[in-house]
PDB file with one MODEL, atoms N, CA, C and O in Angstrom:
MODEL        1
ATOM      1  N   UNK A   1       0.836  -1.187   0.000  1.00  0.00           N
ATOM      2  CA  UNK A   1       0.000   0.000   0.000  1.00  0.00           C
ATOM      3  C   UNK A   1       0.878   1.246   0.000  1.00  0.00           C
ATOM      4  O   UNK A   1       2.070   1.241   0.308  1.00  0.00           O
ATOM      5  N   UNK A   2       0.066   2.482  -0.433  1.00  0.00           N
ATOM      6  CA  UNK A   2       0.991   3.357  -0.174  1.00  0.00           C
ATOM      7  C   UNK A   2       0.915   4.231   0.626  1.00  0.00           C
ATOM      8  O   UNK A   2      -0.023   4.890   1.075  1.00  0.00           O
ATOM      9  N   UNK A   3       2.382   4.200   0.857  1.00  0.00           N
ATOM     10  CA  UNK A   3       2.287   5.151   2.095  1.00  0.00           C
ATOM     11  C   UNK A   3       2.029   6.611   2.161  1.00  0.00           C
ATOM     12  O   UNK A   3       2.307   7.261   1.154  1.00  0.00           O
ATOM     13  N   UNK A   4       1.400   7.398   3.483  1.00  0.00           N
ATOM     14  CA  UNK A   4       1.125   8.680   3.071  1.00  0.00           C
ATOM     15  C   UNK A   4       1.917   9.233   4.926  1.00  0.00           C
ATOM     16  O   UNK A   4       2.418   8.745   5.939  1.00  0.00           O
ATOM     17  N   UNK A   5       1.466  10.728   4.219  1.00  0.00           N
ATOM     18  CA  UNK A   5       2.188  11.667   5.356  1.00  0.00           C
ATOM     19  C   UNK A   5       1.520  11.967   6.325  1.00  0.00           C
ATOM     20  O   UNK A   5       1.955  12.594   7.291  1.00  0.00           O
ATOM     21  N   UNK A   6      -0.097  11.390   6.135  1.00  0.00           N
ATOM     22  CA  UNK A   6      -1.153  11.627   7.229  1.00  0.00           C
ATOM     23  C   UNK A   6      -1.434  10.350   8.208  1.00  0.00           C
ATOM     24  O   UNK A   6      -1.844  10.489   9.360  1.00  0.00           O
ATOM     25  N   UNK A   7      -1.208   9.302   7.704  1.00  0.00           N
ATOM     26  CA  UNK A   7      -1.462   8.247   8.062  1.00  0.00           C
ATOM     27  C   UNK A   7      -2.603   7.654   7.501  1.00  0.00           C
ATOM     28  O   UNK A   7      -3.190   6.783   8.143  1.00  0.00           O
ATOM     29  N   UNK A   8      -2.965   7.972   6.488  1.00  0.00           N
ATOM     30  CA  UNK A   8      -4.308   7.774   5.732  1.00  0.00           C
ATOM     31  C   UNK A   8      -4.380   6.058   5.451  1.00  0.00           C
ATOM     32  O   UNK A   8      -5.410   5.393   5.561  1.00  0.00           O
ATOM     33  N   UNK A   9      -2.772   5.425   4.989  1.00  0.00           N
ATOM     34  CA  UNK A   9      -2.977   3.958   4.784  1.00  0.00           C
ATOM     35  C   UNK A   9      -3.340   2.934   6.005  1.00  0.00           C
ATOM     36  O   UNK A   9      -3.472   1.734   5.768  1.00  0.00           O
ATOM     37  N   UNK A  10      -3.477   3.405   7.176  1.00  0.00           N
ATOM     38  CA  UNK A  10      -3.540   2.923   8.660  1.00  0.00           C
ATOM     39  C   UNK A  10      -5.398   3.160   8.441  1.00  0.00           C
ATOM     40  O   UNK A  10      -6.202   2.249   8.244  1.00  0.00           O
ATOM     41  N   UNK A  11      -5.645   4.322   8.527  1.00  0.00           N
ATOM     42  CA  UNK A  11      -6.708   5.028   8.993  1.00  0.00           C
ATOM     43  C   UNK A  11      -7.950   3.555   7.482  1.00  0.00           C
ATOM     44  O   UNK A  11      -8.878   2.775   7.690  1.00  0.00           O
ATOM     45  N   UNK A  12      -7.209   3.927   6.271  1.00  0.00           N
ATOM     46  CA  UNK A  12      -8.092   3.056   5.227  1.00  0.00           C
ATOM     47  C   UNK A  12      -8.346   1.180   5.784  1.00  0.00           C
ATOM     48  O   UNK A  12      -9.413   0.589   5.956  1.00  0.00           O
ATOM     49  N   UNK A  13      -6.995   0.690   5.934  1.00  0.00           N
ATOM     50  CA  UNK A  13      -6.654  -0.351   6.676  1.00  0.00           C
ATOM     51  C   UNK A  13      -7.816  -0.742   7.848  1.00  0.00           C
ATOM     52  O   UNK A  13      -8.518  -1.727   7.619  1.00  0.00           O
ATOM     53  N   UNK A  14      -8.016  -0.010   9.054  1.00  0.00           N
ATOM     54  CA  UNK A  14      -8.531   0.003  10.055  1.00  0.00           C
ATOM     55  C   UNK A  14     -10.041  -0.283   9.288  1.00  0.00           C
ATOM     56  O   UNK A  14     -10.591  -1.384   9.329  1.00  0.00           O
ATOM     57  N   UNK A  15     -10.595   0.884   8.601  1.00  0.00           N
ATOM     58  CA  UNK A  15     -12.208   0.962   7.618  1.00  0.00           C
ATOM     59  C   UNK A  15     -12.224   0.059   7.188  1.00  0.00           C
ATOM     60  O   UNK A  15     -13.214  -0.494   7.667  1.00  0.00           O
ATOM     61  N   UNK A  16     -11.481  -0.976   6.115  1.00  0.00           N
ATOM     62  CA  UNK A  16     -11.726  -1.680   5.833  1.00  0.00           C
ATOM     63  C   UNK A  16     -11.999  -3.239   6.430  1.00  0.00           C
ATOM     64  O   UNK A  16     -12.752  -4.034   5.867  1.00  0.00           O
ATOM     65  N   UNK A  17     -11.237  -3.541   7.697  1.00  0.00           N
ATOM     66  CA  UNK A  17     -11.491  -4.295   8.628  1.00  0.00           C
ATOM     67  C   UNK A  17     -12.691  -4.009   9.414  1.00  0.00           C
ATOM     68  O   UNK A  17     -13.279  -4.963   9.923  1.00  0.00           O
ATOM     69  N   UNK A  18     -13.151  -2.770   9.587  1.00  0.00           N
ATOM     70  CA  UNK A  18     -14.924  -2.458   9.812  1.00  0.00           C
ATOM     71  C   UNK A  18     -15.522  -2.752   8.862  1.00  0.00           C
ATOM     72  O   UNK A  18     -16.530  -3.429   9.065  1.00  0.00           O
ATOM     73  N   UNK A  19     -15.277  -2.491   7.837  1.00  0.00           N
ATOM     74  CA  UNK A  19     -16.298  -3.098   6.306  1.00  0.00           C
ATOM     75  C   UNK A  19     -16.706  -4.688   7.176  1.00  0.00           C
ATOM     76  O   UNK A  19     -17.734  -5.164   7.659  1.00  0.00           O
ATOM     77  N   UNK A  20     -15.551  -5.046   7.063  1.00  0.00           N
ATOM     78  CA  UNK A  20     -15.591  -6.657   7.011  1.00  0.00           C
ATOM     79  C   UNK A  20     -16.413  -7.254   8.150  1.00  0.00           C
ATOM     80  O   UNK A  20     -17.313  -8.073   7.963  1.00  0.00           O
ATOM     81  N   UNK A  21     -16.023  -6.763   9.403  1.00  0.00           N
ATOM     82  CA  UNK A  21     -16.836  -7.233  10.278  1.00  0.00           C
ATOM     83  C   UNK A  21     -18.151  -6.932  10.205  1.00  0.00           C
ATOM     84  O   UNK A  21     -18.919  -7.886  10.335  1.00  0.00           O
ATOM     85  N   UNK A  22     -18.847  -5.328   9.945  1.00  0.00           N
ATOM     86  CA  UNK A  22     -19.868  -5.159   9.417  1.00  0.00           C
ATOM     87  C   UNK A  22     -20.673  -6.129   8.887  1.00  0.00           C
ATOM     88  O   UNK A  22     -21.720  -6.598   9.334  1.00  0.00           O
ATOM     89  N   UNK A  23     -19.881  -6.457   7.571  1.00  0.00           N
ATOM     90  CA  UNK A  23     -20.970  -7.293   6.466  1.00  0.00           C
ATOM     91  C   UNK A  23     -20.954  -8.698   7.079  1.00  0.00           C
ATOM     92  O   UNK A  23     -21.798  -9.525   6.733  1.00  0.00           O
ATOM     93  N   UNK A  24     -20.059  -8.965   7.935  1.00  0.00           N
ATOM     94  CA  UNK A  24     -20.062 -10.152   8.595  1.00  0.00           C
ATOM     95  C   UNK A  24     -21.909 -10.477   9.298  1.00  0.00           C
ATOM     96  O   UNK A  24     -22.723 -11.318   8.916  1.00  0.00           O
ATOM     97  N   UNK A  25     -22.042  -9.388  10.454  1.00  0.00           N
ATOM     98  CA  UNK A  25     -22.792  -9.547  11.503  1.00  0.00           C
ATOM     99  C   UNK A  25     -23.964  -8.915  10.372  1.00  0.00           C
ATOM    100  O   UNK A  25     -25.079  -8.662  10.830  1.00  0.00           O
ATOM    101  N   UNK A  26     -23.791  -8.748   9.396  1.00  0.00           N
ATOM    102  CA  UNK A  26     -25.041  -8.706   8.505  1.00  0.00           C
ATOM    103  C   UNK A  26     -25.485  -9.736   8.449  1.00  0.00           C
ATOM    104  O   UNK A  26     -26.511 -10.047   9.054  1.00  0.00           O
ATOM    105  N   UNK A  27     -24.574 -10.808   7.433  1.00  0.00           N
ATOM    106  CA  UNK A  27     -25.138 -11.924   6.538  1.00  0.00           C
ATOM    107  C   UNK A  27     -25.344 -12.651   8.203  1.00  0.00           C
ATOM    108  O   UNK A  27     -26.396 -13.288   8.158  1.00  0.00           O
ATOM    109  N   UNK A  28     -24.946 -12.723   9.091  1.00  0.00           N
ATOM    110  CA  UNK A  28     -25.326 -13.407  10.315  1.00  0.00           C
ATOM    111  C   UNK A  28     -26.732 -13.044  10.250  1.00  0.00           C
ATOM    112  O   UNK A  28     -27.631 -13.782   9.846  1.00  0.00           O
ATOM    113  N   UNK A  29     -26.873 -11.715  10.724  1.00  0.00           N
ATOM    114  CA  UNK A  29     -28.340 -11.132  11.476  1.00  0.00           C
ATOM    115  C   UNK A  29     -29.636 -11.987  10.195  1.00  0.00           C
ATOM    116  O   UNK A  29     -30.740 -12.499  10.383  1.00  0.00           O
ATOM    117  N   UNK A  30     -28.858 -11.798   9.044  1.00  0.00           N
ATOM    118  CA  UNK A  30     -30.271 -12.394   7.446  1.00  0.00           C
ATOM    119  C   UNK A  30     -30.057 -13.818   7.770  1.00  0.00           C
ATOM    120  O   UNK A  30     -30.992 -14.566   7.486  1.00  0.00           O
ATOM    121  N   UNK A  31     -29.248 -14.217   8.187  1.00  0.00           N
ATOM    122  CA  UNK A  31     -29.563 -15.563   7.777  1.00  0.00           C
ATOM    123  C   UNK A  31     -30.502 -16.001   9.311  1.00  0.00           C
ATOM    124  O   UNK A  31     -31.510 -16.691   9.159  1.00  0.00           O
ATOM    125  N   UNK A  32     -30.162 -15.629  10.509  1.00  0.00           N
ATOM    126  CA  UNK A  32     -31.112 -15.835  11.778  1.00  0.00           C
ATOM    127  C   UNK A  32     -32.502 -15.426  11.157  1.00  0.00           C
ATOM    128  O   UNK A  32     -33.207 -16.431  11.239  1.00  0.00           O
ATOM    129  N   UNK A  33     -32.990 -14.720  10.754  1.00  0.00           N
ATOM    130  CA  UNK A  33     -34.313 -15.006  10.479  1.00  0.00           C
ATOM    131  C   UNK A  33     -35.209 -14.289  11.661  1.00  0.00           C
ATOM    132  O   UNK A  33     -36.438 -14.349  11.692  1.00  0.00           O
ATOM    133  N   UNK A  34     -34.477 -13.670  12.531  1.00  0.00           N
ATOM    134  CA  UNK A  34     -35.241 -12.989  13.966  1.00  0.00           C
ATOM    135  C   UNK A  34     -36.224 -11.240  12.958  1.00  0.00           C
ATOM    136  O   UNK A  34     -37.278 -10.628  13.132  1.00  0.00           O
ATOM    137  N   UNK A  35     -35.379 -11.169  12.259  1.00  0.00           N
ATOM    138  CA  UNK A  35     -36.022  -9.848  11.940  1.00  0.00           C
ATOM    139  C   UNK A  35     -36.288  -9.626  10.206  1.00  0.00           C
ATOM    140  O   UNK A  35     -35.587 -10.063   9.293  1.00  0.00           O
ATOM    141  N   UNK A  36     -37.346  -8.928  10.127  1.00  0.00           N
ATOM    142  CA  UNK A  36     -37.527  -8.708   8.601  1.00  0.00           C
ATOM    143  C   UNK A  36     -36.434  -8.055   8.053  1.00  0.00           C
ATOM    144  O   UNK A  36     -35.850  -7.093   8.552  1.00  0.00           O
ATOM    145  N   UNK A  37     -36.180  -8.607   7.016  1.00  0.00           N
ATOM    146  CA  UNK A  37     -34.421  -7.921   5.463  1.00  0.00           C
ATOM    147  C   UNK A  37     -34.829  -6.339   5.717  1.00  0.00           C
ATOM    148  O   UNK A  37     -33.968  -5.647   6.262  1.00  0.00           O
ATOM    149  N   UNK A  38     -36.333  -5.598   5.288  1.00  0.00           N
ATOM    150  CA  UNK A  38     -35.848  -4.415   5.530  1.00  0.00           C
ATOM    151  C   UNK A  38     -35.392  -3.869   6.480  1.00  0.00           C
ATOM    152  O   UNK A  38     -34.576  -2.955   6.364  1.00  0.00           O
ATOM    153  N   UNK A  39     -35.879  -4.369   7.781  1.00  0.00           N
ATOM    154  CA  UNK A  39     -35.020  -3.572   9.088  1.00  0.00           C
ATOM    155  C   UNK A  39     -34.086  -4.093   9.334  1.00  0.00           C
ATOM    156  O   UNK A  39     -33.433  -3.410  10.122  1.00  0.00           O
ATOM    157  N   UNK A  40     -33.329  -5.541   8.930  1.00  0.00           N
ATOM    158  CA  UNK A  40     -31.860  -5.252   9.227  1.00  0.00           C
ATOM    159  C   UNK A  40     -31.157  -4.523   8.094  1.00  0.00           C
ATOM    160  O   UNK A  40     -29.998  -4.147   8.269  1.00  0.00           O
ATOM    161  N   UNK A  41     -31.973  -4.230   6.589  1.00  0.00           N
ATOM    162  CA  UNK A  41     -30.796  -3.418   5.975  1.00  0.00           C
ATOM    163  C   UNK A  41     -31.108  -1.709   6.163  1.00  0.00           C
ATOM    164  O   UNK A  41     -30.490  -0.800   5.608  1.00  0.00           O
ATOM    165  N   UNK A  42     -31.982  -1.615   6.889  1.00  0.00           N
ATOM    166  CA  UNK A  42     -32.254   0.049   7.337  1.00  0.00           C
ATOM    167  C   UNK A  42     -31.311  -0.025   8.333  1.00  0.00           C
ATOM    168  O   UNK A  42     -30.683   1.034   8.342  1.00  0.00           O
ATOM    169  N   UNK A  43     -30.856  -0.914   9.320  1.00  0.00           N
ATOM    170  CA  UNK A  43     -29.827  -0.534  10.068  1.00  0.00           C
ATOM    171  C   UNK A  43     -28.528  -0.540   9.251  1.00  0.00           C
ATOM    172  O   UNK A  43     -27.823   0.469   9.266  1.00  0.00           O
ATOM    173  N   UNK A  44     -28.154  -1.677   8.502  1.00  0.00           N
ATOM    174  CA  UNK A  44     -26.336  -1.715   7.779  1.00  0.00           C
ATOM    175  C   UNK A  44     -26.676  -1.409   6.800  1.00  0.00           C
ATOM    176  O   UNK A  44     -25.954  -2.008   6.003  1.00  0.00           O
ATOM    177  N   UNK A  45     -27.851  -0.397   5.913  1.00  0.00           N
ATOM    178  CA  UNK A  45     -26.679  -0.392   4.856  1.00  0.00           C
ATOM    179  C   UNK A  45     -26.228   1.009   5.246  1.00  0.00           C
ATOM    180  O   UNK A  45     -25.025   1.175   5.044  1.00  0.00           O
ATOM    181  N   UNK A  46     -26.982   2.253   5.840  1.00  0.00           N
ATOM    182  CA  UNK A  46     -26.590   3.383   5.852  1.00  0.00           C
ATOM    183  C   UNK A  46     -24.989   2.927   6.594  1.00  0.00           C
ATOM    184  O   UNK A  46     -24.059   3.487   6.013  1.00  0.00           O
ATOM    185  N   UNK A  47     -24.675   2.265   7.441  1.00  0.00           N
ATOM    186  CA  UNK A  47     -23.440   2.356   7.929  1.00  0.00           C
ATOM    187  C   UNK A  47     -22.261   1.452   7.102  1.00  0.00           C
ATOM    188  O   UNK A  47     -21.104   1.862   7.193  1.00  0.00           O
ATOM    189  N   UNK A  48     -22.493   0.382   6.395  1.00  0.00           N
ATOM    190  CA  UNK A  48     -21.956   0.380   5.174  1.00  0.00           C
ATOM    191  C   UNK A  48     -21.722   1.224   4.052  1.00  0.00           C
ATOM    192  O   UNK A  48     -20.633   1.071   3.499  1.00  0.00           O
ATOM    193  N   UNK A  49     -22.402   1.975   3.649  1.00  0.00           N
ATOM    194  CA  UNK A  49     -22.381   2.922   2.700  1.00  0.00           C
ATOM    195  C   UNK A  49     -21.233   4.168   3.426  1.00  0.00           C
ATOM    196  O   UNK A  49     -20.221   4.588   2.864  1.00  0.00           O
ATOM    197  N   UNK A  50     -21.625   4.489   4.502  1.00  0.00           N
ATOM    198  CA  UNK A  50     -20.958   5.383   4.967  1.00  0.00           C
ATOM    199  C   UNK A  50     -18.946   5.016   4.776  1.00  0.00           C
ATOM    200  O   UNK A  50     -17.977   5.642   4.348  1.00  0.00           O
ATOM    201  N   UNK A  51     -19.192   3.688   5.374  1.00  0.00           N
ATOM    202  CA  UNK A  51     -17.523   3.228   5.860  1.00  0.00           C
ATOM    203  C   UNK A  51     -16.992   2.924   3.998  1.00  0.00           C
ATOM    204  O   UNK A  51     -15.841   3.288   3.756  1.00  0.00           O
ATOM    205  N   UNK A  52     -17.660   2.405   2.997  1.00  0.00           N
ATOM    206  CA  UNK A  52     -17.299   2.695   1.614  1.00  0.00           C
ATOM    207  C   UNK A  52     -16.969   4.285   1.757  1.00  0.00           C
ATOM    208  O   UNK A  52     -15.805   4.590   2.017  1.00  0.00           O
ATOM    209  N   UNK A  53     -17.734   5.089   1.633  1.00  0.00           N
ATOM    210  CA  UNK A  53     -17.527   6.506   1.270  1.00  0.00           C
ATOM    211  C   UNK A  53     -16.438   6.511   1.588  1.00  0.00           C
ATOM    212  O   UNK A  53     -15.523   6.681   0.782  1.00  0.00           O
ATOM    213  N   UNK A  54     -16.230   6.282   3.131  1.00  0.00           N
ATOM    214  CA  UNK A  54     -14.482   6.732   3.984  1.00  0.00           C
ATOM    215  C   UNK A  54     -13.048   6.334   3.125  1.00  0.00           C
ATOM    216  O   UNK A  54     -12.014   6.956   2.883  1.00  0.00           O
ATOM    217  N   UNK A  55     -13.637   4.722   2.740  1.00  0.00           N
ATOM    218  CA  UNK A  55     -12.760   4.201   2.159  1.00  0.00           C
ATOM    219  C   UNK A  55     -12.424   5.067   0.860  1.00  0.00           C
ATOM    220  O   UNK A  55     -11.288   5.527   0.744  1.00  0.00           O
ATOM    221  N   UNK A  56     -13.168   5.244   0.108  1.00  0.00           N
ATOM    222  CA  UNK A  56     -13.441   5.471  -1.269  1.00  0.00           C
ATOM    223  C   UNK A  56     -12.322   6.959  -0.968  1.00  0.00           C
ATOM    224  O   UNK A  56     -11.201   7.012  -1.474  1.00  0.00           O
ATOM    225  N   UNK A  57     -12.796   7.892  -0.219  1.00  0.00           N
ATOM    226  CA  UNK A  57     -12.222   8.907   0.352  1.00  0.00           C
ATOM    227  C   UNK A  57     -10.515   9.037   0.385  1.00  0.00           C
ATOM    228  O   UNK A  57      -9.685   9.740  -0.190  1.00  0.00           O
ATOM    229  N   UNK A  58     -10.494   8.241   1.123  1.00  0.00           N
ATOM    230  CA  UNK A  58      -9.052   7.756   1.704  1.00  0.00           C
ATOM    231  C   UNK A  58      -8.249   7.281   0.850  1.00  0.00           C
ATOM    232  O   UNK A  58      -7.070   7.637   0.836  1.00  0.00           O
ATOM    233  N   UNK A  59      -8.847   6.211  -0.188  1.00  0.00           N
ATOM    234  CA  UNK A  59      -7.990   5.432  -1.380  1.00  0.00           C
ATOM    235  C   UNK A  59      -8.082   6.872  -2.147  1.00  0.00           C
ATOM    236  O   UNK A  59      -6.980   7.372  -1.922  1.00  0.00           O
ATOM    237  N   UNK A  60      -8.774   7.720  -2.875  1.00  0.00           N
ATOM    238  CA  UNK A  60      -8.191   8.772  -3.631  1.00  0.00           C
ATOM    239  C   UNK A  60      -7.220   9.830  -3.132  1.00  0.00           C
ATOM    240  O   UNK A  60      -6.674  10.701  -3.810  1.00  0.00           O
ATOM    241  N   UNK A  61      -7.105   9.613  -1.885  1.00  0.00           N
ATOM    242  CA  UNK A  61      -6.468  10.731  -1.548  1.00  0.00           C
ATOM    243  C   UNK A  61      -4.864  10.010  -1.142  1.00  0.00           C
ATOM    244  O   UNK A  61      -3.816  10.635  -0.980  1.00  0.00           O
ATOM    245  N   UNK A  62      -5.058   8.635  -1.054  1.00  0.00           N
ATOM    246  CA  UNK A  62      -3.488   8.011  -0.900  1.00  0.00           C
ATOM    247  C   UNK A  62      -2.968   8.303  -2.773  1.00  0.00           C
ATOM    248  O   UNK A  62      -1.914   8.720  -3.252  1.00  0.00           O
ATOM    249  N   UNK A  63      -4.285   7.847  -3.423  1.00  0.00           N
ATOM    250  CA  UNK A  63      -3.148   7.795  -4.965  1.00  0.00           C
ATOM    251  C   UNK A  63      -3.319   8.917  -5.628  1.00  0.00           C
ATOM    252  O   UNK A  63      -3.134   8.805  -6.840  1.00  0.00           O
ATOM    253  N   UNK A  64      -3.746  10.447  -5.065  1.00  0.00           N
ATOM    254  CA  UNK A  64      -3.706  11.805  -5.581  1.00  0.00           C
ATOM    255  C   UNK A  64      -1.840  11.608  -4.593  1.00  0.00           C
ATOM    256  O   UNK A  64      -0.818  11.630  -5.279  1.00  0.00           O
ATOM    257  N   UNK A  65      -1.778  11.485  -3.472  1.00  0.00           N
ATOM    258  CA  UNK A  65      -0.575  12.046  -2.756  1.00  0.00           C
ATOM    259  C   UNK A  65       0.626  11.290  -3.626  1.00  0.00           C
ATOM    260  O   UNK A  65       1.477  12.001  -4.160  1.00  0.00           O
ATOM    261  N   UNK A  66       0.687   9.876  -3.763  1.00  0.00           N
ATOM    262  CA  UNK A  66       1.356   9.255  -4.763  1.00  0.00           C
ATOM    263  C   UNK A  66       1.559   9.423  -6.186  1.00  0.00           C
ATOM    264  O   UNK A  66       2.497   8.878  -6.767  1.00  0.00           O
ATOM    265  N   UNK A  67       0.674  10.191  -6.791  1.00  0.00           N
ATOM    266  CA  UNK A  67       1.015  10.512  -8.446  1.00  0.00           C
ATOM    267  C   UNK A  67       1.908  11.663  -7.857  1.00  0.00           C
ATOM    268  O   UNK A  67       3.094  11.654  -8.188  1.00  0.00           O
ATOM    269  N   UNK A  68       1.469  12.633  -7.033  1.00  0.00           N
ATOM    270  CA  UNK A  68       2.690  14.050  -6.318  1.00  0.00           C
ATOM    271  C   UNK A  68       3.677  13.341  -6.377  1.00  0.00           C
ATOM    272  O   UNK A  68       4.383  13.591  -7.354  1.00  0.00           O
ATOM    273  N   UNK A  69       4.138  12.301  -5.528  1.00  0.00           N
ATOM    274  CA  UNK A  69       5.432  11.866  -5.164  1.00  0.00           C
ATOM    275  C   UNK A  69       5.690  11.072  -6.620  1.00  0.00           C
ATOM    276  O   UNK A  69       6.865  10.986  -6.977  1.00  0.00           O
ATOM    277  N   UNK A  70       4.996  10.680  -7.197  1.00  0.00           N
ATOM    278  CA  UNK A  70       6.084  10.217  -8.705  1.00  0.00           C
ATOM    279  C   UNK A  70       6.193  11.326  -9.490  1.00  0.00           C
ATOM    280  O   UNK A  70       7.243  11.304 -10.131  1.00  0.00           O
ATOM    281  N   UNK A  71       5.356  12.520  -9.739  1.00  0.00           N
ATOM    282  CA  UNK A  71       5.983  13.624 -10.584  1.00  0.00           C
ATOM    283  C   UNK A  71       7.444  14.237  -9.690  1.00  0.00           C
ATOM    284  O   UNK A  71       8.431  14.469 -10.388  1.00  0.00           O
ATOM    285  N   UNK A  72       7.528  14.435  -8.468  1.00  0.00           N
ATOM    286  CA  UNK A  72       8.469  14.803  -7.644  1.00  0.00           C
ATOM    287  C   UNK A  72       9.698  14.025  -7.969  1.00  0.00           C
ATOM    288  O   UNK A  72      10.767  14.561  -8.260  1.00  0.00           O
ATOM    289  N   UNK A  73       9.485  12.627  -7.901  1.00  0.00           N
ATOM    290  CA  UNK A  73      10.896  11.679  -8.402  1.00  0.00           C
ATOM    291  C   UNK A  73      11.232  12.021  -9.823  1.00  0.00           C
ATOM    292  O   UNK A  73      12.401  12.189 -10.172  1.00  0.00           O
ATOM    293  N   UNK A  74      10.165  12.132 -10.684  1.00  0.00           N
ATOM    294  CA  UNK A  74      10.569  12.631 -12.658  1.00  0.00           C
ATOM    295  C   UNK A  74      11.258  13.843 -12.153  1.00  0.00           C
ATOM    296  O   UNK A  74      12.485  13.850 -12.059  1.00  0.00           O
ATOM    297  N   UNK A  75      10.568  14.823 -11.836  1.00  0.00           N
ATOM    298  CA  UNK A  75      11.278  15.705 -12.058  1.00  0.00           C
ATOM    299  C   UNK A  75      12.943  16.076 -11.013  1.00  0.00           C
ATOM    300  O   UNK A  75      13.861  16.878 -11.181  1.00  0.00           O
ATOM    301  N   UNK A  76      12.759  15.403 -10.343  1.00  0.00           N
ATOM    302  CA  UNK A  76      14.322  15.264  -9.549  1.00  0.00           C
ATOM    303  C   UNK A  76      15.226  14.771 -10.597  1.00  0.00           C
ATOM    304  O   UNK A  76      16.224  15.369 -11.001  1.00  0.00           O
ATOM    305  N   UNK A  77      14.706  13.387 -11.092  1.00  0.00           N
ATOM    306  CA  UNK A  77      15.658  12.489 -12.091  1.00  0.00           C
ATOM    307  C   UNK A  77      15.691  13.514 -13.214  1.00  0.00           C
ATOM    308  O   UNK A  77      16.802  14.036 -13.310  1.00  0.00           O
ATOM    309  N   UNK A  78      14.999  13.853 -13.890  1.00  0.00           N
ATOM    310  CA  UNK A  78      15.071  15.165 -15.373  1.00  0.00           C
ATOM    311  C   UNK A  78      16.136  16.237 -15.166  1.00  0.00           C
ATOM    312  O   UNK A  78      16.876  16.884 -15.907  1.00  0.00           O
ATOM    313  N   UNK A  79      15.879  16.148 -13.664  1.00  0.00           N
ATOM    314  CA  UNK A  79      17.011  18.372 -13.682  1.00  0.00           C
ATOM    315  C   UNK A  79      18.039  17.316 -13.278  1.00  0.00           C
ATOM    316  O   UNK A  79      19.003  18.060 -13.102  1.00  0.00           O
ATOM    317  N   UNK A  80      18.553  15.906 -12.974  1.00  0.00           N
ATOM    318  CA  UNK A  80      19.864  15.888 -12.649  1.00  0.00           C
ATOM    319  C   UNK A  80      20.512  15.453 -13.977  1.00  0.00           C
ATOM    320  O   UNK A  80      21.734  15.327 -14.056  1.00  0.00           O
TER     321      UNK A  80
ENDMDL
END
C-alpha cells in the first residue's frame, strides 16, 4: 500500500477491517431469520455505505498524494 504523510494507509486499513466485520454480523443477522431484510438493511446499509464513502475517500487521496510523489521523483531524475 501506499504510504502517506497523514497516516491515511492505517486510517483506510482500520475501515476496511470495519467493512468486514460489518458485512459479517449482517449476513449473520439475514440468515437468523429474527427480523424482517428491511429492518436489518435500514440498520447496515446506511453504515456500510458510509464506511465505503471513507474508504473510497481515503484510497483517492493516498493515490492523488502518490502521483505528487512520482511527478516529484521525474522531475528530480530530469534536472539531474
Amino acid at each position: 500500500m501506499q504510504q502517506t504523510s497523514d497516516g491515511s494507509q492505517e486510517a483506510a486499513f482500520h475501515k476496511l477491517c470495519q467493512l468486514q466485520k460489518l458485512v459479517a454480523t449482517y449476513i449473520s443477522a439475514l440468515e437468523e431469520k429474527q427480523f424482517h431484510r428491511e429492518f436489518i438493511d435500514s440498520i447496515f446499509y446506511p453504515q456500510i455505505q458510509n464506511i465505503i464513502a471513507n474508504c473510497q475517500s481515503t484510497l483517492n487521496k493516498i493515490s492523488k498524494e502518490g502521483k505528487l510523489q512520482t511527478e516529484k521523483i521525474s522531475k528530480t531524475i530530469t534536472s539531474q
